[in-house]
N, C-alpha and C positions, 0 to 999 in steps of 0.2 A: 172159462173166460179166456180168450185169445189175449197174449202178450201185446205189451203197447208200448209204441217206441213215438220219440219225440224225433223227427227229423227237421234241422236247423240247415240252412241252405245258406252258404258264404259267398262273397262277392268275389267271384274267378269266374273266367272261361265257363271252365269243369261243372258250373249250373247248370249248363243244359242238360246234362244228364242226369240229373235231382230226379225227372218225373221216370226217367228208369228205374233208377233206384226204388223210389215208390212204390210201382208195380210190383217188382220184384220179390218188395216186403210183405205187400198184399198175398201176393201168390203164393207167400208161406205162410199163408195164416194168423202176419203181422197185424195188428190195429194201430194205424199210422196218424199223428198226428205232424203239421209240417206248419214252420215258421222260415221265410224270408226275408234276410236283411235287406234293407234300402238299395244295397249296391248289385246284389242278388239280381232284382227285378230291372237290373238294366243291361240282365244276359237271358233271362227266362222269363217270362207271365205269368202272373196270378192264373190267369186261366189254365194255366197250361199246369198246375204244380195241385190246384183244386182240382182237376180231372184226373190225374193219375193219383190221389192222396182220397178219393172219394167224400170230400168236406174241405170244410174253407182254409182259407189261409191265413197264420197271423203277420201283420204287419207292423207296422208303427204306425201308420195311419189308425188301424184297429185297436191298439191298444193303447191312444189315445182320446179314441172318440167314449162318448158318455154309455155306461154299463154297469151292471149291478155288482158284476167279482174284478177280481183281481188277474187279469190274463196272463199275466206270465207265470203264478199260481198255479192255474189252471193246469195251462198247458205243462206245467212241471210234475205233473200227478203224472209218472209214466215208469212202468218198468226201467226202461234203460233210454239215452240220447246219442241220438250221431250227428254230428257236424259233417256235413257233405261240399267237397269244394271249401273245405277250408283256409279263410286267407291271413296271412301273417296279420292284420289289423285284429281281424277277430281271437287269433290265437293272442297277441296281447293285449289285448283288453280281457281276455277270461282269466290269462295269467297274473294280471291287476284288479282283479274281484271287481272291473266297471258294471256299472248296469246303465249306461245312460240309454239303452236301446231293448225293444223286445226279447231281441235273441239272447244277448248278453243276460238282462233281468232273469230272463227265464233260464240259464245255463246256471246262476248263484242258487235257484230255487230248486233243480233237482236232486233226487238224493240216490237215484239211483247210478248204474255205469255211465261212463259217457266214452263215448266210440270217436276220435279225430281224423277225419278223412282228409290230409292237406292237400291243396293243388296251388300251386304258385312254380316262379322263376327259380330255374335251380339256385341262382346269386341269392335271391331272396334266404330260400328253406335253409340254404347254410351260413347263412350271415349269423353274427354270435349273438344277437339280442332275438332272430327267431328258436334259436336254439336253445339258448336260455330260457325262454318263454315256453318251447316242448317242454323241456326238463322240469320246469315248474310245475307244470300240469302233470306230468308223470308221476311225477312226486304226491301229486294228489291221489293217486291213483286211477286216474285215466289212461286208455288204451289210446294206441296209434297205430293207420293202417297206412302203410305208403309216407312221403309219394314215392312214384317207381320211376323208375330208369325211360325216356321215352322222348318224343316230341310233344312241345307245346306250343302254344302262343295263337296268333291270328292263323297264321299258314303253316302251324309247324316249322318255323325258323328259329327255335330256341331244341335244344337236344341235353338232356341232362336228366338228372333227379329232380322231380318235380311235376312231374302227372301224375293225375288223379286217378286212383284203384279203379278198376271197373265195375258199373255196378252190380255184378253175377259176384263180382269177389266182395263188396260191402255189403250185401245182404245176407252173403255167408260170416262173416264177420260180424253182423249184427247178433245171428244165432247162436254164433258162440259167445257172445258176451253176456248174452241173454241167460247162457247155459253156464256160465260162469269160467268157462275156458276164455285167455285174452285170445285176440288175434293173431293170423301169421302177418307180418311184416313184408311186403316184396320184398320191400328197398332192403332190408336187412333179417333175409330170411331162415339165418340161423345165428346164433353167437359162439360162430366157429372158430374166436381165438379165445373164447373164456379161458381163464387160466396160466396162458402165454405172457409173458413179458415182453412188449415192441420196444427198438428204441430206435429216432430218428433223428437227424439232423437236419438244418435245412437253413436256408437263407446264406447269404454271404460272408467273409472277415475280412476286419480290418485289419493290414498291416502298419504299424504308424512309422513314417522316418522322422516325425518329431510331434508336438507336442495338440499341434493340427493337421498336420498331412500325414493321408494313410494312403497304399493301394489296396484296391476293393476292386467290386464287380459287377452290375445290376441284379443282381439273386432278388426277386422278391419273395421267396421261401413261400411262394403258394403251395408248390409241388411237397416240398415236405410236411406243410403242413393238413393235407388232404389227404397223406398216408397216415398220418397222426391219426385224425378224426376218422379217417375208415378204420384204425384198428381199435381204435376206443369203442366206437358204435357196435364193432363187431366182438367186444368184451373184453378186450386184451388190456391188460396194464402195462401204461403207455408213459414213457419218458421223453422228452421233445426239447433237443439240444438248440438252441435257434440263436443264430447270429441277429444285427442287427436289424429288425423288415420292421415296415406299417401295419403289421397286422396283431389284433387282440391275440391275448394269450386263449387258447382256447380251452373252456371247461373239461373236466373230467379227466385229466392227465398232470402229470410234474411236467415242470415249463425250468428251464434252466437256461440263462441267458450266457451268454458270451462276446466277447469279439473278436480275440484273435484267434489264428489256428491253433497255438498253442492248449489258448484256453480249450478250445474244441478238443483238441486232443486227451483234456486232459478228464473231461467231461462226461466224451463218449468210451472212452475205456476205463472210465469207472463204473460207467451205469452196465457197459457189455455184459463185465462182469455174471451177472444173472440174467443177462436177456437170451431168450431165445430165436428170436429174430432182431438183427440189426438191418437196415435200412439207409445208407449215404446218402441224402439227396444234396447235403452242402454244398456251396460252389466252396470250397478253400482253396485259396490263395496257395501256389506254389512255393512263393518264397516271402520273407521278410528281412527289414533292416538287418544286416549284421548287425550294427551298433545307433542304438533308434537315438538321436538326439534329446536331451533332456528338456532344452529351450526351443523357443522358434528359431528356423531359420532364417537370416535377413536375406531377400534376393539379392542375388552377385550376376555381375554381367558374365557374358559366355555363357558354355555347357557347365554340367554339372552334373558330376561320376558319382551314382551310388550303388553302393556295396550293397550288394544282396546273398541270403546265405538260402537252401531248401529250408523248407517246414517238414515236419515228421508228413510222413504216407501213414495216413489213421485207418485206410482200409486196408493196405497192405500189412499193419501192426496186426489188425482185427485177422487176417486173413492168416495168419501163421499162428494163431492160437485160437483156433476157432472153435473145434470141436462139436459139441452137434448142432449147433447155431444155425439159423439161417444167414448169410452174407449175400446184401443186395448192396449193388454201388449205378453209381452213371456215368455215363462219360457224355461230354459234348465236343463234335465233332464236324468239321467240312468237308472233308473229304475219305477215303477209304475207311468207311466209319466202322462197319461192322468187322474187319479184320482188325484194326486197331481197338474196340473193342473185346473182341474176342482172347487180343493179346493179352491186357487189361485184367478179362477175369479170370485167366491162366497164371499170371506173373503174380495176380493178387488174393490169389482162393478165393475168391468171390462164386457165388452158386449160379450169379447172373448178374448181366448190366444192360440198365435200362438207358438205350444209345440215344442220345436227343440229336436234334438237327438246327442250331440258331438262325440257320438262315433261312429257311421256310416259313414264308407268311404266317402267322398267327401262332407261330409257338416258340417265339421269342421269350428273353428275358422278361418277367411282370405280365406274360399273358394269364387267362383264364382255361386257355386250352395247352393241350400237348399232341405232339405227335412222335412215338417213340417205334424204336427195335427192339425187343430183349434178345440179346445175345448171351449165346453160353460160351463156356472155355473151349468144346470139342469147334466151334463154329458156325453149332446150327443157331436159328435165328427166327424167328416170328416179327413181320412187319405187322403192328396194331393199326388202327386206322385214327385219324387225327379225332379227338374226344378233349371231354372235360378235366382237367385232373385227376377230379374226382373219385373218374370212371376209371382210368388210370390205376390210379390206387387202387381202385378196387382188383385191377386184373392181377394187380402187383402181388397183393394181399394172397391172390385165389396160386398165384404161382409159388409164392413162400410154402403155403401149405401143402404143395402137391411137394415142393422140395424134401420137406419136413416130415413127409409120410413116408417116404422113398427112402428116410436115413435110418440106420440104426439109433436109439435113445439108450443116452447113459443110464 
């Protein structure tokens, strides 16, 4: 008797390709059963999901009209389930035990694997309540395929994490779940820092000259917190030094808050200590009050002279006691960037520095994108091309590692 897979089809795009999928499963001797949600059917056909699935389709229309069983029951009797085109809705509502819908009902009723195939907005799949909601379900023991690295949307004007596996790669995926091997992961196709300690910093500090006034600097610590999350996903035990930003603390790491440099300083050379990759992405503040006022100040007419003293150099500390570490730092720059960086990770033992550019379009302070240099001490340099974060971190990540192979280990 040929194995049988429940195919659950999610409201994204990435539907139309449901009836590939299909086939696919077919053409390996799959026995396919397929359910479509509401939102589903207003990217693909009934017709169209019944002709590649050789048998009908469940609906909510269907499994509410008048019948002698229980449909979602039914369709729960199957070796194993894949969600195809899975969308952050459906992933939280299966992470809340819902059943108000077909698909849902019938995902509480199976007891065999279930396979998550997501396709959504890269913002979306890393937002912290979709992450949350993987992690819950992982924790059930379900698998996840993707999403990968790619173009999406209406015309492909979205570029990021967040397209849908293809269906040659989800029906191989199915086989192995079926076989009891989990899935390969594109987006996260090894856990190449298992065992690693990362440690990162990121967002802004306050310097205060009294008791309400600080200088600071618009850091929204997206960047560091995207390396964060790439080195956790990719197994690493991960410390995340973070001045003050908007954003959730992010699962699966120590979160240690700050706000002056000081505190920073005092933070990141203690977590160093046992890290094997450290990561700067902080903006710190060069200097602070000599002597911060205890009270507010009352405005006074005229100018007004304040004393400013340096802040410690935390990668240059890190950089003179390094040892087989990785040292990544950043510099942002306007002009002759990559010499002045170059200088930078000469002057600071740094392995590399990831050169930003504030004044080019969209990769300002508080963007979603970047467009960086990594520069070394000898000079040489690799321009990346303008990307997510994300993507970013990820190259970061792949360049620590090539560092880190290259060094001798205590």
């Amino acid at each position: 008797m040929p194995p049988s897979v429940l195919v659950i089809v999610g409201g994204s795009m990435a539907a139309v390709k449901a009836p590939s999928v299909l086939r696919r499963l077919r053409e390996r001797g799959v026995a396919v059963q397929v359910v479509a949600t509401r939102a589903a059917l207003a990217f693909i056909t009934e017709l169209s999901l019944s002709t590649a699935a050789g048998g009908p389709v469940g609906t909510d229309d269907h499994w509410f009209s008048p019948r002698p069983d229980a449909l979602h029951l039914r369709l729960a009797d199957v070796d194993a389930a894949v969600v195809v085109g899975a969308s952050a809705e459906l992933l939280s509502g299966a992470a809340g035990g819902h059943a108000g819908d077909l698909a849902l009902a019938t995902l509480l009723s199976v007891r065999g694997p279930v396979l998550w195939v997501p396709a959504m907005n890269e913002k979306m799949w890393f937002h912290p309540a979709v992450q949350a909601n993987a992690a819950t379900l992982r924790g059930w023991g379900h698998t996840f395929l993707g999403p990968v690295e790619g173009a999406f949307g209406t015309s492909g004007e979205g570029r990021g994490v967040g397209r849908m596996a293809e269906p040659e790669e989800i029906a191989d995926a199915v086989l192995d779940v079926l076989n009891g091997a989990g899935p390969r992961d594109p987006a996260t196709p090894k856990q190449d820092l298992r065992g690693l300690r990362v440690v990162v910093s990121a967002g802004p500090t306050r310097e205060y000259l009294d008791p309400v006034r600080f200088i600071s600097n618009p850091s929204s610590g997206k960047m560091g917190f995207a390396v964060a999350e790439e080195a956790r996903d990719r197994g690493a035990q991960v410390t995340l030094v973070t001045g003050p930003v908007n954003l959730p603390d992010p699962a699966g790491m120590s979160v240690v808050h700050i706000e002056s440099a000081l505190q920073l300083h005092d933070a990141v050379v203690d977590a160093a200590q046992a890290a094997d990759v450290v990561v700067m992405t902080a903006a710190v503040a060069d200097y602070r009050a000599a002597e911060a006022a205890t009270e507010k100040q009352a405005k006074v007419a005229g100018d007004v002279t304040i004393h400013l003293t340096p802040n410690p150099d935390i990668l240059a500390e890190l950089g003179r006691d390094k040892g087989a570490r990785v040292l990544v730092g950043f510099a942002m720059e306007t002009h002759a960037g990559v010499e002045r960086a170059a200088g930078k990770a000469q002057r600071k033992n740094a392995d590399f520095i990831l050169l930003n550019y504030p004044t080019r379009e969209g990769t300002a302070f508080g963007g979603d994108d970047n467009q960086v240099t990594l520069v070394r001490a000898d000079g040489t340099h690799e321009d990346w091309p303008r990307t997510s974060k994300r993507e970013v971190a990820r190259r970061l990540l792949d360049e620590a590692l090539r560092v880190r192979a290259a060094r001798p280990q205590a």
